[in-house]
C-alpha positions as CSV (number, residue, x, y, z in Angstrom):
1,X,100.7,95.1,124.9
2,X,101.2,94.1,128.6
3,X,104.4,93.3,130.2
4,X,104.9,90.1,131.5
5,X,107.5,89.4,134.8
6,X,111.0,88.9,133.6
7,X,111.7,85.9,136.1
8,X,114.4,83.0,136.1
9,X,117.0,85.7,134.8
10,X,119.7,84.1,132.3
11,X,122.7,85.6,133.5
12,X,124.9,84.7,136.0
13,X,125.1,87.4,137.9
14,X,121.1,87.1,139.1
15,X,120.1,90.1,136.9
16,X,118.4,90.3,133.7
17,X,120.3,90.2,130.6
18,X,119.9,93.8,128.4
19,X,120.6,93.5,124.3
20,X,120.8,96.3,122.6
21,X,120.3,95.7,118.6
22,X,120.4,97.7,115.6
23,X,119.0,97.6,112.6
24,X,118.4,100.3,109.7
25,X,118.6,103.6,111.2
26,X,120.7,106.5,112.5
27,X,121.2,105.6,116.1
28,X,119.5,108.2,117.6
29,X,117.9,106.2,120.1
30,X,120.1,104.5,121.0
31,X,122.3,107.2,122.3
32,X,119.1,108.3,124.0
33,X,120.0,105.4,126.4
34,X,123.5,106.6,126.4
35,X,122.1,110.2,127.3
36,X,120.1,108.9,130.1
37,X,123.8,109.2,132.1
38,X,122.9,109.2,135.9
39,X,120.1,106.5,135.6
40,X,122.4,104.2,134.0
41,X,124.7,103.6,137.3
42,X,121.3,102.8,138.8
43,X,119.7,100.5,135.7
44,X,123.2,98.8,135.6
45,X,122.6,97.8,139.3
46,X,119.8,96.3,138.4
47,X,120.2,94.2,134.3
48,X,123.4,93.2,133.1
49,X,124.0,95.0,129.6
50,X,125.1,92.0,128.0
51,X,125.1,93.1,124.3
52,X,125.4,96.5,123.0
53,X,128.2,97.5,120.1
54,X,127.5,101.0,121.1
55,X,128.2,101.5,124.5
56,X,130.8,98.4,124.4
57,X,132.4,95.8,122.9
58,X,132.2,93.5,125.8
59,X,129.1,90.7,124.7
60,X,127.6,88.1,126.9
61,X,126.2,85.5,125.0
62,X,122.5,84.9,124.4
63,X,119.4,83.8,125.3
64,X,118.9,87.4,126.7
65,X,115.8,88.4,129.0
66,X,115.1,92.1,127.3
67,X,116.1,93.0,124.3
68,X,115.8,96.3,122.6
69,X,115.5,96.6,119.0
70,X,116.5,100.2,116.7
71,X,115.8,99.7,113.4
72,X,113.7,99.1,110.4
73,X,114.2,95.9,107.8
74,X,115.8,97.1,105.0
75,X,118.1,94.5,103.6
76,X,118.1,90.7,103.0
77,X,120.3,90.1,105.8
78,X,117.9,92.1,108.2
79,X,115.3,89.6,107.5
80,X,117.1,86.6,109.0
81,X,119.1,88.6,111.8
82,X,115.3,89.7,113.6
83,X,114.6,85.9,113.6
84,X,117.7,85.2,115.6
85,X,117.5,88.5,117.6
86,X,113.6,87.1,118.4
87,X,114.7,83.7,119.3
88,X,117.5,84.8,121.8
89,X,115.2,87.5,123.3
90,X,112.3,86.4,125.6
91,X,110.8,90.2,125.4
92,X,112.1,92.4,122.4
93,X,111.0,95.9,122.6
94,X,111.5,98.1,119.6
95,X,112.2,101.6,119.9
96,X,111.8,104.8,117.7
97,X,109.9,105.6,114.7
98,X,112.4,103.0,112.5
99,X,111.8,100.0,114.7
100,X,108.4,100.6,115.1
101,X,106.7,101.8,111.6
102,X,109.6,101.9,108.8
103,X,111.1,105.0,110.0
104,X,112.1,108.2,107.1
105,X,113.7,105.3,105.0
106,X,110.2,104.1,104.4
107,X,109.9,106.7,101.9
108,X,111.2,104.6,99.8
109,X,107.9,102.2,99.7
110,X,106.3,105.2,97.5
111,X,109.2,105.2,95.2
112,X,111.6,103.4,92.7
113,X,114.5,102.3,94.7
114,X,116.3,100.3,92.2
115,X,116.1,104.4,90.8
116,X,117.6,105.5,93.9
117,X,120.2,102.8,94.1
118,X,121.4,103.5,90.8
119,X,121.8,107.1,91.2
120,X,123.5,106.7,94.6
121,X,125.8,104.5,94.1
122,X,128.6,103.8,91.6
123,X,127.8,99.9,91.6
124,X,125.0,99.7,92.6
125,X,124.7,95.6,92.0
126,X,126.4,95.2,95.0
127,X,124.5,96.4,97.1
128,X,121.7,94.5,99.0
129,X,118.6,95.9,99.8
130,X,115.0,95.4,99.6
131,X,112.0,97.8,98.0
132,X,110.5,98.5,101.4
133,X,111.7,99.4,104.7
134,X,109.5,97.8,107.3
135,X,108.9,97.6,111.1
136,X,109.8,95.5,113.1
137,X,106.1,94.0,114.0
138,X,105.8,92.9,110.0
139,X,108.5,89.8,110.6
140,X,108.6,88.5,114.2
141,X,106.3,89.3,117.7
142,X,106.9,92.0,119.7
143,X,105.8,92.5,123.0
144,X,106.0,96.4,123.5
145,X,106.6,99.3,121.0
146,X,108.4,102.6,122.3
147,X,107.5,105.7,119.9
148,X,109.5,108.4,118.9
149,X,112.2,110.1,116.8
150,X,114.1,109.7,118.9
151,X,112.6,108.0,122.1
152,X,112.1,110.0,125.2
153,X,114.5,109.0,127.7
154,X,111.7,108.9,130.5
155,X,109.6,106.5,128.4
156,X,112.2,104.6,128.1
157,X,113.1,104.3,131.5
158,X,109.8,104.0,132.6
159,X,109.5,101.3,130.3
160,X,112.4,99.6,131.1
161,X,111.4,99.7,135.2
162,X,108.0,98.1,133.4
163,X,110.2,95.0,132.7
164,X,112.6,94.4,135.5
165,X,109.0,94.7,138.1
166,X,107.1,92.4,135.8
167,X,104.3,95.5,135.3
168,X,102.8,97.2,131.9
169,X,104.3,100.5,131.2
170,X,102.7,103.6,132.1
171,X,103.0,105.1,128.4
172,X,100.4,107.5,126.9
173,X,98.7,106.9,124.2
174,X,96.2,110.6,123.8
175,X,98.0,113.1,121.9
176,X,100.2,116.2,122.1
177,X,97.8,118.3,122.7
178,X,97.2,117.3,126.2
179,X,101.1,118.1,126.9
180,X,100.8,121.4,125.7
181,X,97.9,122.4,128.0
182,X,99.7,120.8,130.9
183,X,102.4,123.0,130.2
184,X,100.0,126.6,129.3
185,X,100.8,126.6,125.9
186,X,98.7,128.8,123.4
187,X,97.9,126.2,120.3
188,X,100.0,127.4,117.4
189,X,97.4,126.7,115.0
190,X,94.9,128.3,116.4
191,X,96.3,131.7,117.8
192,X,99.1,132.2,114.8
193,X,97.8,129.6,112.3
194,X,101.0,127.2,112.5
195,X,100.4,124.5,110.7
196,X,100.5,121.7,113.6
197,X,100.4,117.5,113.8
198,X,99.9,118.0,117.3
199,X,96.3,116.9,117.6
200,X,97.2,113.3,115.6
201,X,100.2,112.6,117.1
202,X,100.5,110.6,120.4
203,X,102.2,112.3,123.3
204,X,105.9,112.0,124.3
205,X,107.9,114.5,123.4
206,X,106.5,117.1,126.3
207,X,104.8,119.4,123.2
208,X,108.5,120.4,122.6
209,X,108.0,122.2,119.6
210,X,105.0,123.8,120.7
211,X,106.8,125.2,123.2
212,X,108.8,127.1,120.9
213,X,106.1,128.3,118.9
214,X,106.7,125.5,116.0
215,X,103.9,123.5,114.9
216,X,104.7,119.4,115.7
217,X,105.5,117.1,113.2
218,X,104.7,114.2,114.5
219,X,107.7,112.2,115.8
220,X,105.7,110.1,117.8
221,X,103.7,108.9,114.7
222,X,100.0,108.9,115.5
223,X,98.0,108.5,119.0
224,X,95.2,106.3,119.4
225,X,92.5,108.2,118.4
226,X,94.0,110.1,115.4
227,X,90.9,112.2,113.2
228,X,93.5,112.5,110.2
229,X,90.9,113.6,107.5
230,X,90.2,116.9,110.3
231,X,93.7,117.8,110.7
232,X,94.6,118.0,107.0
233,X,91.4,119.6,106.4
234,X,92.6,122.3,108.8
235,X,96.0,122.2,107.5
236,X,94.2,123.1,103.8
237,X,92.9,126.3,106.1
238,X,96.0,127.7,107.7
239,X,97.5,127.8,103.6
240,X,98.7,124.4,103.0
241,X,98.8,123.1,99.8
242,X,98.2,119.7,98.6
243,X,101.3,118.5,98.2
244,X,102.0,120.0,101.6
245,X,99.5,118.3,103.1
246,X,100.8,114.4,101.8
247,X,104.3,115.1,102.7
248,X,103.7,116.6,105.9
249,X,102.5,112.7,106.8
250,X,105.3,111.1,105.2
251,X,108.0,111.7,107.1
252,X,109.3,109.9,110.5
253,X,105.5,107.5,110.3
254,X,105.1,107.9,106.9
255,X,104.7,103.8,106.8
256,X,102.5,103.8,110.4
257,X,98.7,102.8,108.9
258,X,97.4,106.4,110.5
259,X,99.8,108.4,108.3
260,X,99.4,106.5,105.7
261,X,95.6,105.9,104.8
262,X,95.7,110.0,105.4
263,X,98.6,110.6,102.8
264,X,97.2,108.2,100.2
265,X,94.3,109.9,100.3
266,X,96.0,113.0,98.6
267,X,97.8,111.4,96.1
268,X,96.4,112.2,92.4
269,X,95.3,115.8,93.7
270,X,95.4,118.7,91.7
271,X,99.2,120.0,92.1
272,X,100.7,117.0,94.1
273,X,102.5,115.4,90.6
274,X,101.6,112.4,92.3
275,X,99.7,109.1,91.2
């Protein structure tokens, strides 16, 4: 996905106008905007936030130039609200593992959720929702997705600068692994036989748990190149068991097509209960 020049800005100050949307999710990254602190005095100078619950309750109305998306599609309602957030936006970014492969909620696509409903909730005929939580990508075009549970707040920047000079975002795609032998780490799997998602997953988080001597577990859903059917094979090595092995890939990507073809592939194994 390349970025294209965000000209004849709609507001009326001259600047870009910034949307901020959400969807199903926990807002995580969309406080990793808020977080960013000191680079927003400078990214303020240079878009108009004009819609964004929450930072404030101030809302310029639409069409908007960027817009970024948090969320999966989870409910009825979310299915018509992405049209209208697509048609006001001329680019929509999603961020985060939700917006951008179904998020954790997309356990429920392996599942009964009309089960889950009724367990959770006292009525639950009144509440709305659909049987599978699905990225943004699977209803309406979008022209860049930002990985990560949550984002980095230097992706998104750099992403973000991406838009407002009308360039493609510098973004890696190779995995964690290179991070951690930028930063001299000793691979966790091999040295102390961590179980690690380091080699599958795409780079982002700067090999933070690595760092710490924890195995990764693949926040940034899977890099380009991902040799899923190695790593679990490994992961059956350092003492994983099967069922292990499938959850371990259904988590933050469990719906991301990597993750998936990889923890389908266990299911029906001795020991998982699964079918």
């Amino acid at each position: 996905m390349t970025a294209t020049p965000v000209t004849a800005p709609t507001s009326r100050t001259g600047r870009p106008k910034l949307a901020v949307w959400k969807f199903a999710s926990c807002d995580g990254c969309q406080l990793t905007v808020l977080n960013c602190e000191d680079e927003l005095i400078p990214l303020a100078g240079e878009v108009e936030i004009a819609y964004f619950p929450e930072a404030t309750r101030a809302v310029v109305e639409g069409p908007y130039d960027v817009s970024l998306v948090e969320g999966s599609v989870t409910t009825p309602d979310d299915l018509e609200r992405i049209v209208q957030v697509r048609q006001a936006s001329r680019r929509l970014i999603t961020i985060g593992a939700c917006a951008t492969s179904g998020g954790i909620q997309a356990l429920r696509n392996f599942a009964d959720v009309a089960e889950f409903r009724s367990v959770v909730y006292a009525h639950p005929e009144y509440v709305a929702t659909l049987d599978r939580s699905t990225p943004i990508a699977a209803h309406v075009r979008v022209d860049f997705e930002l990985r990560g549970c949550p984002i980095d707040k230097r992706q998104l920047l750099e992403v973000l600068a991406a838009e407002i000079q009308g360039r493609a975002p510098r973004v890696p795609t190779h995995s964690v692994c290179v991070e951690c032998k930028r930063r001299g780490n000793v691979c966790v799997m091999v040295a102390h036989g961590t179980p690690c998602l380091g080699p599958v997953t795409q780079a982002g988080c700067g090999a933070l748990c690595p760092t710490f001597s924890r195995g990764c577990y693949g926040c940034f859903g899977p890099q380009d190149t991902p040799n899923t059917t190695s790593i679990a094979h490994r992961l059956g090595e350092v003492g994983m068991s099967e069922p292990e092995v499938l959850r371990v890939f259904r988590t933050f990507n469990a719906a991301s097509e990597a993750f998936l073809r990889e923890s389908e592939r266990h299911e029906g194994r001795p020991g998982t209960g699964e079918r």
